[in-house]
C-alpha positions in Angstrom: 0.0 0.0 0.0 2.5 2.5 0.9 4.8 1.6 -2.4 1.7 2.5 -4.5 1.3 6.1 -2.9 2.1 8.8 -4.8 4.5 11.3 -4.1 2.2 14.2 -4.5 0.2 12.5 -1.9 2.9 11.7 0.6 4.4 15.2 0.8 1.8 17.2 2.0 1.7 14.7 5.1 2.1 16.5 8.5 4.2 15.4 11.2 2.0 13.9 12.9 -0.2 12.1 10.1 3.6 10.7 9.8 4.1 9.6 13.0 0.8 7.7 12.9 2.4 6.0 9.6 5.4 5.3 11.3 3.5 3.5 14.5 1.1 1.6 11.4 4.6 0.0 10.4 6.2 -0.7 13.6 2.6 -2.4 14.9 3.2 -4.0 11.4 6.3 -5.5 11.9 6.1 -6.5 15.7 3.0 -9.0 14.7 5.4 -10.7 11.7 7.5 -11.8 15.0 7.7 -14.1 17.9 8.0 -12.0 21.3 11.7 -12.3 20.6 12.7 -8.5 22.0 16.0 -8.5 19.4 13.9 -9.4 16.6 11.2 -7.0 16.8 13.7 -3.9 17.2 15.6 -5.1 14.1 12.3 -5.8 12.0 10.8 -2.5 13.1 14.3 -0.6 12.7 14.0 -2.5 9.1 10.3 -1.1 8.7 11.3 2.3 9.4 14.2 2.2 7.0 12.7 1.4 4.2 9.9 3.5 4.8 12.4 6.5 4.7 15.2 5.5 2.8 13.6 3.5 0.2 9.9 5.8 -0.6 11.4 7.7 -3.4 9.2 10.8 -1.7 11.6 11.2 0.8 14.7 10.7 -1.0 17.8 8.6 -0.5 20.4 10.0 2.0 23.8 10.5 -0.1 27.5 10.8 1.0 30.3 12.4 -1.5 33.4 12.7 -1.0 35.9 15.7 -3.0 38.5 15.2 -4.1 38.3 11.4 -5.1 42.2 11.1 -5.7 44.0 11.5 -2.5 47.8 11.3 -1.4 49.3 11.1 2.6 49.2 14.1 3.6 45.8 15.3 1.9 42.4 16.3 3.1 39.1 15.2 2.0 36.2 16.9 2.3 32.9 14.4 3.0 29.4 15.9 2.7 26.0 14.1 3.4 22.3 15.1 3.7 21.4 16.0 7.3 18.1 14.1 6.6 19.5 11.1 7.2 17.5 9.4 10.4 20.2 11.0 13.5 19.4 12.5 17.1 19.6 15.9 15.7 16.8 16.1 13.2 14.3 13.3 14.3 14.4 12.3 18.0 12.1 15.1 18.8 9.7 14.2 16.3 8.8 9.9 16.8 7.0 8.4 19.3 8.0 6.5 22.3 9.7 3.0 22.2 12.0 1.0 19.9 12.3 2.9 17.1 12.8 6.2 19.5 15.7 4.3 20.7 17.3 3.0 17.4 17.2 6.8 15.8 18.5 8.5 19.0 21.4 6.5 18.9 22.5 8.8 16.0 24.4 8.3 13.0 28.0 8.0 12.4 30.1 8.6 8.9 33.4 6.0 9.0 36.4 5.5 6.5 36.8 1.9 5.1 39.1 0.2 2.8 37.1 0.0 -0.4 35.5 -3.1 0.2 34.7 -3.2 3.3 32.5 -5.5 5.1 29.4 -3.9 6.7 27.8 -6.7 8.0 26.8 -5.9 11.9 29.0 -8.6 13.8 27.5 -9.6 17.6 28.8 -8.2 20.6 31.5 -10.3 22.7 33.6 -10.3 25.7 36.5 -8.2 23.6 34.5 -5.8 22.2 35.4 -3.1 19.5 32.5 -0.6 18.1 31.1 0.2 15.4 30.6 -3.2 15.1 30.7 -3.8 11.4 32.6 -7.1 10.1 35.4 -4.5 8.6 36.5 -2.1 11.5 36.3 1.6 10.2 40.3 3.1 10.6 38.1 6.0 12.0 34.4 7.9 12.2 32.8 10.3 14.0 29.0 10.7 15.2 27.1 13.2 12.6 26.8 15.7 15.5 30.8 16.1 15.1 29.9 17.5 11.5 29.2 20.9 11.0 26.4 22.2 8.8 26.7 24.5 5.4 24.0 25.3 3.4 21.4 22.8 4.1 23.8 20.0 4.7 26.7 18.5 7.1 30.7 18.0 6.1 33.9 16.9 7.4 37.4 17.4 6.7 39.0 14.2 6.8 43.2 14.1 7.2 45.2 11.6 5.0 47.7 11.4 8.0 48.4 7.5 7.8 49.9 5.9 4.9 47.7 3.8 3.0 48.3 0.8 0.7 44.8 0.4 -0.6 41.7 2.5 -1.8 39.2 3.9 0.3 35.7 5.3 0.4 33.2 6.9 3.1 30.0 5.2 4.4 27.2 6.8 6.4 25.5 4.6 9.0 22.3 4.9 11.0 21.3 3.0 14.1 24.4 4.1 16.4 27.7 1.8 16.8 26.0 -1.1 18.6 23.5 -1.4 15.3 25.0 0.1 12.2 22.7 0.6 9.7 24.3 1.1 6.1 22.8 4.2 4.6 24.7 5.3 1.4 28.2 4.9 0.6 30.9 7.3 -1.0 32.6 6.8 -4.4 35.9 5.4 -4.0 39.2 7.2 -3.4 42.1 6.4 -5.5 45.0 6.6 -3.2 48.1 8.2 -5.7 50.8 7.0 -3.7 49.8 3.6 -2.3 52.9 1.7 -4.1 55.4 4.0 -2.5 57.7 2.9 0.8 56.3 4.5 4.1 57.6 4.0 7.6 60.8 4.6 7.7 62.7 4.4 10.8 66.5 3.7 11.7 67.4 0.9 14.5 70.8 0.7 16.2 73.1 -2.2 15.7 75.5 -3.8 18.1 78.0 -2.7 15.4 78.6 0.7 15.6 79.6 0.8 11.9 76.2 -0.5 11.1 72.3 0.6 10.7 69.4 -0.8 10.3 66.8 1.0 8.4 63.4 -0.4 8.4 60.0 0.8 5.9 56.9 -0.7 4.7 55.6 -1.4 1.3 52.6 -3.0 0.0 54.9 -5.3 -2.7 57.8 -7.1 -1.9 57.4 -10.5 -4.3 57.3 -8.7 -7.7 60.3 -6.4 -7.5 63.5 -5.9 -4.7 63.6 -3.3 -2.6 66.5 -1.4 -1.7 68.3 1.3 0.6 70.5 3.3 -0.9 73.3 5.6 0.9 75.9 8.1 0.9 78.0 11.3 2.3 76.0 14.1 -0.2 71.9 14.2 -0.5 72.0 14.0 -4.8 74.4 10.8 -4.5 74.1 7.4 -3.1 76.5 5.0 -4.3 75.7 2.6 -1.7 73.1 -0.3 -2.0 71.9 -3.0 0.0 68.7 -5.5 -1.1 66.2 -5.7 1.9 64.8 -8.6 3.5 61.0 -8.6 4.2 57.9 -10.5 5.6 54.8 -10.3 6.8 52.0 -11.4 8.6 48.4 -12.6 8.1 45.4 -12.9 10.3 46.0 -16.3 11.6 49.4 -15.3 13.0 48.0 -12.8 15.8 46.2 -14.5 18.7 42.7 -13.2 19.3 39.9 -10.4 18.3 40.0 -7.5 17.8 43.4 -8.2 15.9 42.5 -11.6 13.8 38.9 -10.4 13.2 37.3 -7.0 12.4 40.3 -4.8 13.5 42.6 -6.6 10.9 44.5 -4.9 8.4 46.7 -6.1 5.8 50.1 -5.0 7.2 52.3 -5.0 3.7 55.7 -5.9 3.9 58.2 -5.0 6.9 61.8 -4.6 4.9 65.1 -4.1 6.8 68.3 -3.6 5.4 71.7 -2.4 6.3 73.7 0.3 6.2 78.0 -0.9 6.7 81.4 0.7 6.9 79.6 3.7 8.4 82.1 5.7 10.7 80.6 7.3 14.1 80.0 11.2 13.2 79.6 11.2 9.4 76.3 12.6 8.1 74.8 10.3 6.1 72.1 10.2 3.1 69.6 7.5 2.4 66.8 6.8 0.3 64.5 3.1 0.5 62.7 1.5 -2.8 63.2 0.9 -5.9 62.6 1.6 -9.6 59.0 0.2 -10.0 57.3 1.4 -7.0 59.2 4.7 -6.1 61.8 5.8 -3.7 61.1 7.6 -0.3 62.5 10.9 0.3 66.0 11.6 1.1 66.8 11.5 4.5 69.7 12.1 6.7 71.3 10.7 10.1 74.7 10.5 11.9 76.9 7.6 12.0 76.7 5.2 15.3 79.0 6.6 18.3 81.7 4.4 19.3 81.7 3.2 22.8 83.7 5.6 24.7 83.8 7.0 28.0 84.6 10.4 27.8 82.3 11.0 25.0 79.2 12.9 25.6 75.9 11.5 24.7 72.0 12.8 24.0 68.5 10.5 24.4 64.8 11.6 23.9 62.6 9.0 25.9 58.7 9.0 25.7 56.4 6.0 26.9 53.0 5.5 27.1 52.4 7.7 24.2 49.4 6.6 21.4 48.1 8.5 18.6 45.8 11.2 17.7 44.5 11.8 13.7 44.9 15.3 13.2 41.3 15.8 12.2 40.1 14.7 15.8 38.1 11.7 14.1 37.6 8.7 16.6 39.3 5.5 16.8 37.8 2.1 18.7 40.3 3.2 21.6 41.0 7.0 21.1 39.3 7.8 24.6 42.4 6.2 26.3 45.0 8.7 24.8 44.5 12.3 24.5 44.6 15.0 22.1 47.6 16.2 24.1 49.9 13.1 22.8 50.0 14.5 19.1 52.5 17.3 20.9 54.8 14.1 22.1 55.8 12.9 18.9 56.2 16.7 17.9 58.3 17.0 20.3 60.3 14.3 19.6 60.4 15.7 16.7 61.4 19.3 17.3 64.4 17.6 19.4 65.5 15.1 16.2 68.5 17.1 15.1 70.3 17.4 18.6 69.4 13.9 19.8 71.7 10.6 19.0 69.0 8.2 20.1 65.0 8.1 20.9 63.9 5.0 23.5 60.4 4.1 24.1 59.3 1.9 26.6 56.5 0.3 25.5 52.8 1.2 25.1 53.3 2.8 21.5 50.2 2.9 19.3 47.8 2.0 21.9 46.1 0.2 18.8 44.6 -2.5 20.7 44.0 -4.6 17.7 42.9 -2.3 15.5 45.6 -2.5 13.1 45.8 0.6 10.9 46.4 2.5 13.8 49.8 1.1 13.7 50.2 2.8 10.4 49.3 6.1 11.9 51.7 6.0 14.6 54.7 4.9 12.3 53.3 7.9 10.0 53.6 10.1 13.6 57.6 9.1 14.1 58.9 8.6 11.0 59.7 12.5 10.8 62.0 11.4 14.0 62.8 7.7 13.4 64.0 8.3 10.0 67.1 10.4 11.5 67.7 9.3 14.7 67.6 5.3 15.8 64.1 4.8 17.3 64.6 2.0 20.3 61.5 0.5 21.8 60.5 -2.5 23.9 57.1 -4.0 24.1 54.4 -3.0 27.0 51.4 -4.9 28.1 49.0 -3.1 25.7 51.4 -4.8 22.6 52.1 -7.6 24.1 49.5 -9.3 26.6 47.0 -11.5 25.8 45.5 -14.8 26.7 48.0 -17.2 24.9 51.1 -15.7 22.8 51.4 -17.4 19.0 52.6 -20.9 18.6 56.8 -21.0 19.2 56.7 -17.8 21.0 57.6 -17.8 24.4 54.8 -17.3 27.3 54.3 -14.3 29.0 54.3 -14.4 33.2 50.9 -12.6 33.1 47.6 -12.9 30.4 45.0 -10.8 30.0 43.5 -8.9 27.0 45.4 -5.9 26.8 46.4 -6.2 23.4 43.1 -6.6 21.8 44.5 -10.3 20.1 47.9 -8.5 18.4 50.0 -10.9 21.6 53.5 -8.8 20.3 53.2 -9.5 16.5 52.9 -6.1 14.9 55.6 -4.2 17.1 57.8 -7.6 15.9 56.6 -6.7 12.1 57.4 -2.7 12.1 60.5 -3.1 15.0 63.2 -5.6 14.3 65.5 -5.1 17.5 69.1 -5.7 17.7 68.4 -9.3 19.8 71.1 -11.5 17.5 73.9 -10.0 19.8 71.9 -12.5 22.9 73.1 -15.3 20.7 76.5 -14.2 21.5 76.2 -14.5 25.1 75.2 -18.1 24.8 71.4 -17.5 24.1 70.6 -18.7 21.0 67.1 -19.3 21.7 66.8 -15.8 22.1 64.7 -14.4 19.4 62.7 -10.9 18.4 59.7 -12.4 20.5 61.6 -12.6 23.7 61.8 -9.1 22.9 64.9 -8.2 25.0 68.5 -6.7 24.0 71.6 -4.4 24.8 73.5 -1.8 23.1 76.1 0.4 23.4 76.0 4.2 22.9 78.7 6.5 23.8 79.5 6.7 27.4 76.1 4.2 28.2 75.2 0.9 28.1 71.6 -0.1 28.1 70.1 -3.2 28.5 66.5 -3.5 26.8 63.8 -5.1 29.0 60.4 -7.0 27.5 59.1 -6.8 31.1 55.8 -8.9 29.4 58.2 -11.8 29.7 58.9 -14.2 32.9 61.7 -12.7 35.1 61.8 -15.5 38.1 65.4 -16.1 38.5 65.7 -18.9 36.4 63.8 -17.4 33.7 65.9 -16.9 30.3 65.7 -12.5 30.7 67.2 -12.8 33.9 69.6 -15.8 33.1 70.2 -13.2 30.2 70.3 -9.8 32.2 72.9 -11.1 34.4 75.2 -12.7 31.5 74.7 -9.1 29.7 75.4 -6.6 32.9 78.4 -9.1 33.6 79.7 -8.4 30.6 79.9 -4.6 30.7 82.9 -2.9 30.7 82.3 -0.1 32.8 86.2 1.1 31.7 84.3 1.7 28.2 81.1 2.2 29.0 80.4 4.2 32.7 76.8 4.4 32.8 74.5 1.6 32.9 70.6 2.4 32.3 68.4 -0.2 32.3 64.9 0.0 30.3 61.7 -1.7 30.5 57.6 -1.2 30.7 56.9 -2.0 33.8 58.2 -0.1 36.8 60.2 -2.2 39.5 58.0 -1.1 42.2 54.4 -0.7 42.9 53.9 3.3 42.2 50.3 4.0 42.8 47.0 2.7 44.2 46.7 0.6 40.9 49.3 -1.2 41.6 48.3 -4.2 39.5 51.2 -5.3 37.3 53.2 -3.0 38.6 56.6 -4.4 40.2 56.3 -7.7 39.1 60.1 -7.7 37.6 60.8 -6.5 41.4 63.5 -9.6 41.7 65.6 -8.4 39.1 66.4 -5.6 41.6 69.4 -7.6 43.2 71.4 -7.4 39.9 70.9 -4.1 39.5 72.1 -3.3 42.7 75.3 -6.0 42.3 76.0 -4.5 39.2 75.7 -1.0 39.9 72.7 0.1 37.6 72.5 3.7 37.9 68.9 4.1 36.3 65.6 2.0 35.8 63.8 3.9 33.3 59.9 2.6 32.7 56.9 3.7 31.3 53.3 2.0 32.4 51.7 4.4 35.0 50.6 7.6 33.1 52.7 10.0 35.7 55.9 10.6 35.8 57.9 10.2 39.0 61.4 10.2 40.4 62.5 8.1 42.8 66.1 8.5 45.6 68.5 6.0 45.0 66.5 2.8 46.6 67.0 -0.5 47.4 63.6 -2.6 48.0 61.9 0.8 48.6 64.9 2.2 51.0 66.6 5.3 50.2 70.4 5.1 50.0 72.8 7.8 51.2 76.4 5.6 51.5 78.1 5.9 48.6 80.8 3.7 47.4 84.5 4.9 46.6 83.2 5.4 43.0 80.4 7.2 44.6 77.7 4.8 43.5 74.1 4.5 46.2 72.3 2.9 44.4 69.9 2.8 41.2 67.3 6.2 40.7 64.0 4.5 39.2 62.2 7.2 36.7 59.3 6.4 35.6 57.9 8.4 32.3 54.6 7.0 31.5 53.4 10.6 30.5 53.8 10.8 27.1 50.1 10.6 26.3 47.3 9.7 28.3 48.6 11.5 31.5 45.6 9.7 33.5 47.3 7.3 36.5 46.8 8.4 40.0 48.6 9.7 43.0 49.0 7.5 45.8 47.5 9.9 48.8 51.0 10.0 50.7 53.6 9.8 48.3 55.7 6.7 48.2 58.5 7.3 50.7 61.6 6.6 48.3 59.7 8.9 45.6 61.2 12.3 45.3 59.1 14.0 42.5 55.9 13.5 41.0 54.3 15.0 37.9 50.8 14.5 36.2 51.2 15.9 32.8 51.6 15.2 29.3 55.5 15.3 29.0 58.7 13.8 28.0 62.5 13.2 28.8 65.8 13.8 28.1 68.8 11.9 29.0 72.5 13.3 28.6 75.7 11.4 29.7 78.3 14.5 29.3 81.5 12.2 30.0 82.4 9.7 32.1 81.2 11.4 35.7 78.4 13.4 35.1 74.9 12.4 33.8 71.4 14.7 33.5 67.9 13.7 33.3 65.1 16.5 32.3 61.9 15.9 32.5 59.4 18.6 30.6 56.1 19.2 31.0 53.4 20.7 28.6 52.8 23.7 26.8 52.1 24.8 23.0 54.6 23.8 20.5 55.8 27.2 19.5 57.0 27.3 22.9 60.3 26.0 25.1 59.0 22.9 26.8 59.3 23.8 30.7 61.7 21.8 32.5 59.7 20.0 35.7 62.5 18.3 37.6 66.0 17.9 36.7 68.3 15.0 38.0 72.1 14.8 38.3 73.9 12.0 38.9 78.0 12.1 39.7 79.8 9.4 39.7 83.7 8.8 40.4 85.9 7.1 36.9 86.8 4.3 36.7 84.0 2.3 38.0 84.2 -1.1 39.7 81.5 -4.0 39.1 80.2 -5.8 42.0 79.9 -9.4 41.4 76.7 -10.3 43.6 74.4 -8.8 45.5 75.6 -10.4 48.8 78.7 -9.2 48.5 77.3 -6.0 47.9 75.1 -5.4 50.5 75.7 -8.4 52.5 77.5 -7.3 55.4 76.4 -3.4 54.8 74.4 -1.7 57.3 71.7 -0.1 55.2 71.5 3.9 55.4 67.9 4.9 55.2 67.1 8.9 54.7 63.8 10.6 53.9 64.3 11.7 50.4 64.2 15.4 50.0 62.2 18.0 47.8 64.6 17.9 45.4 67.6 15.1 44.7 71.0 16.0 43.3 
């Protein structure tokens, strides 16, 4: 009946001869149906869409999208008829019950790979919404749009890579219910062939580099890097090696189901006979697919103690699209964490190294997330060596993949990726474990060392057992044996997960704590960890004790910093302050490390404020130590016989 009216007699219909309509379908639909309360709200939301969407007297709701050729760094601009069924222009106007529900729950525009899924998928115990069988890479709710001239648009940002084509779809029925209303035409992305990603990765060897990209082909053509001493000529060339991965190799949803991606190809290749100092040029691709830019970095330092040294250190850090559209997971990290990676950026050119401990993309098994954040550092990573470890929200899950080694705790934190992304985009230096008798030791273990001027750090996976027969620590003490402190003074150790309990949410927090005896026989003089969203400085402690004896190099004991601020600046304080904590700081932030020789070291921590300004410093920590250091060989005889000397740590520590 209603397909034969006309639409000269539909359009003079008032609101409320409507609303009767609308409650003549909905009665329709509920007597097709058992007393199944799922069922009628679907057949009724069904009723009403066709009703609307369908009756050529209303008009179908349309989405376009300008321009329909797009390349990174673009913006698009999307534009759809406010008509479409949302909060904003039909809530007031529909009667009470199910239908009320379905249109209040507003509608939502999302970018999709061109061909996408939208099949609504059920809800489960790991949850990620919209739920349609493809995951959108991003939305926002039709209320973020903003109106002009009788309709609603967004600017979308092409501010992630991407290797295939992509188009627009408006939905109706909220994120619980998705309810396809029109799609957009497709976008030909320009540059989808071309390397992206590219980051830099220190070697054991000093006079090597690793330098690691992405690339949708790998089997067709090689890939190369290319290098040299002037930025128009690169005689140098290496071949990469690649791989990749595929849904069945990451361990549970979101990551193996509607939040997969296909990652491309992870290349590495390496860059020899480079001598420490020496500006360097580069270039990644090849011939068919197109080169990346040109970029630049300084040859590895040399181990040496009087040699001064400069780090940039953020954890805990996410991203942010610079259009503010959503992601599954973007209420965890804040807006605030798109001025981290600035500033790691801004402090590129000075720096010899970047560490992150853990918690990078906060992508949760949503996998083109990943391509957004390695978008976010590359303008850092592809000049400096960009050195991470893996955090509980990369790495946890329930089970790890088959071969890999377990984890001490399981949970769902990593929304089903269980480590294999971070191993995809990050190849770490581990081959050097193999050398200290641990060839089992492989990028899943997720643990190294390296050298860097004046320092030696020793890379923890703090995901991993660390009992003392477990293989990190059998590793960690075979490593910090082998340090020569004659060579390299300093020894930082770096990992997730803070030593010791730091807050009221202390859960997962200090479960390495019995790796603390060999930092204290070897004389660590930092732990530097990510994981609670504050920063904090602790005295130098042993098991929660500040130390004031010094030995005749002048060594306490290990400082423990923790930097978890980089993004989501959310942990709380404990209401009194730990008693071997000496600073405390919620706000977005970062750090910066310098080793000026042999004796002296300085920590800064920053705090926030706009980009065009000098980052304030918040706290600033100076360690002096006596050269040449000794090693102690065991905790016992360390502290065995030593009376402890226990002090209230002051304001301020120097």
């Amino acid at each position: 009946w209603l397909q034969q009216l006309t639409c000269s007699a539909l359009r003079p219909i008032v609101y409320a001869e409507f609303r009767l309509l609308l409650a003549i379908c909905q009665r329709a639909c509920f007597t097709t149906v058992t007393f199944d309360t799922q069922m009628a709200y679907q057949s009724s939301s069904a009723c009403l869409f066709f009703l609307i969407n369908l009756n050529p007297c209303f008009g179908q709701p349309t989405i376009s999208v300008h321009p329909t050729t797009a390349s990174f760094g673009d913006w698009l601009n999307v534009t759809w008829n406010p008509d479409s069924l949302h909060k904003a222009s039909w809530s007031d106007r529909v009667f009470e019950g199910e239908i009320t529900r379905w249109l209040e729950d507003g509608c939502w525009v999302g970018l999709f790979p061109w061909n996408a899924d939208f099949t609504v998928i059920p809800g489960r115990k790991v949850d990620i919404s919209p739920r349609t069988a493809t995951a959108p890479w991003r939305y926002i709710s039709c209320d973020e749009a903003n109106p002009s001239a009788g309709q609603l648009y967004f600017k979308f940002s092409m501010d992630a890579p991407m290797r295939i084509d992509v188009m627009f779809a408006l939905f109706d029925g909220g994120y619980s219910n998705p309810i396809l209303i029109s799609r957009s035409a497709v976008v030909a992305i320009k540059d989808k062939g071309q390397p992206t990603s590219v980051h830099l990765v220190r070697q054991q060897d000093p006079s090597e580099m690793s330098v690691q990209w992405t690339s949708p082909n790998a089997t067709d053509a090689p890939q190369y890097v290319q290098w040299g001493q002037t930025d128009r000529h690169q005689p140098n060339e290496a071949m990469s090696r690649f791989s990749t991965f595929s849904r069945s190799d990451v361990c549970g949803p979101p990551a193996n189901d509607n939040g997969f991606l296909d990652p491309g190809y992870a290349h590495e290749a390496f860059m020899t006979k480079l001598q420490p100092g020496v500006r360097y040029f580069y270039r990644v691709g090849n011939r068919d697919h197109g080169w990346s830019p040109v970029f630049s970095f300084k040859g590895p330092q040399l181990a040496a103690p009087d040699s001064s040294t400069f780090v940039v250190l953020a954890a805990d850090v996410g991203v942010i699209y610079d259009d503010g559209s959503k992601y599954e997971y973007s209420n965890i990290v804040k807006m605030a964490a798109r001025k981290t990676t600035a500033r790691l950026a801004q402090f590129a050119d000075r720096a010899d190294l970047v560490l992150h401990p853990g918690d990078l993309p906060y992508a949760l098994g949503v996998l083109s997330l990943w391509d957004k954040f390695m978008a976010s550092i590359e303008p850092t990573a592809s000049k400096v060596p960009y050195m991470v470890v893996k955090g509980n929200h990369e790495q946890l899950w329930l089970s790890q993949p088959p071969g890999a080694p377990d984890t001490s705790q399981h949970g769902m934190d990593s929304g089903g990726e269980c480590g294999v992304p971070t191993d995809h985009h990050f190849r770490m230096p581990v081959k050097g474990s193999a050398n200290k008798g641990f060839q089992d030791v492989t990028a899943a273990h997720g643990f190294y060392s390296f050298n860097q001027g004046p320092i030696h750090f020793a890379m923890l996976n703090t995901e991993m057992p660390c009992e003392a027969t477990s293989n990190m620590t059998r590793w960690l003490e075979a490593d910090l044996a082998a340090v020569n402190r004659t060579l390299t003074p300093w020894l930082v150790v770096v990992g997730h997960r803070p030593l010791m309990p730091a807050n009221p949410e202390a859960n997962g927090h200090g479960i390495c704590s019995s790796l603390e005896p060999l930092y204290i026989a070897f004389n660590v003089d930092l732990a530097i960890c990510g994981h609670v969203h504050f920063a904090s400085v602790s005295c130098p402690m042993v098991q929660g004790f500040c130390i004031s004896k010094q030995d005749a190099a002048g060594y306490d004991a290990p400082v423990h910093v923790i930097i978890g601020n980089g993004g989501p600046a959310d942990s709380k304080f404990a209401p009194t302050p730990a008693p071997f904590d000496v600073f405390e700081m919620q706000e977005l932030g970062f750090s910066t490390l310098q080793a000026h020789n042999s004796t002296h070291l300085t920590m800064t921590l920053y705090g926030d404020s706009p980009l065009e300004s000098e980052p304030p410093v918040r706290f600033q920590l100076e360690i002096e130590r006596r050269y040449p250091r000794v090693n102690r060989l065991s905790f016992k005889n360390r502290h065995g016989n030593a009376t402890l000397h226990v002090r209230s740590p002051p304001n301020v520590y120097t």
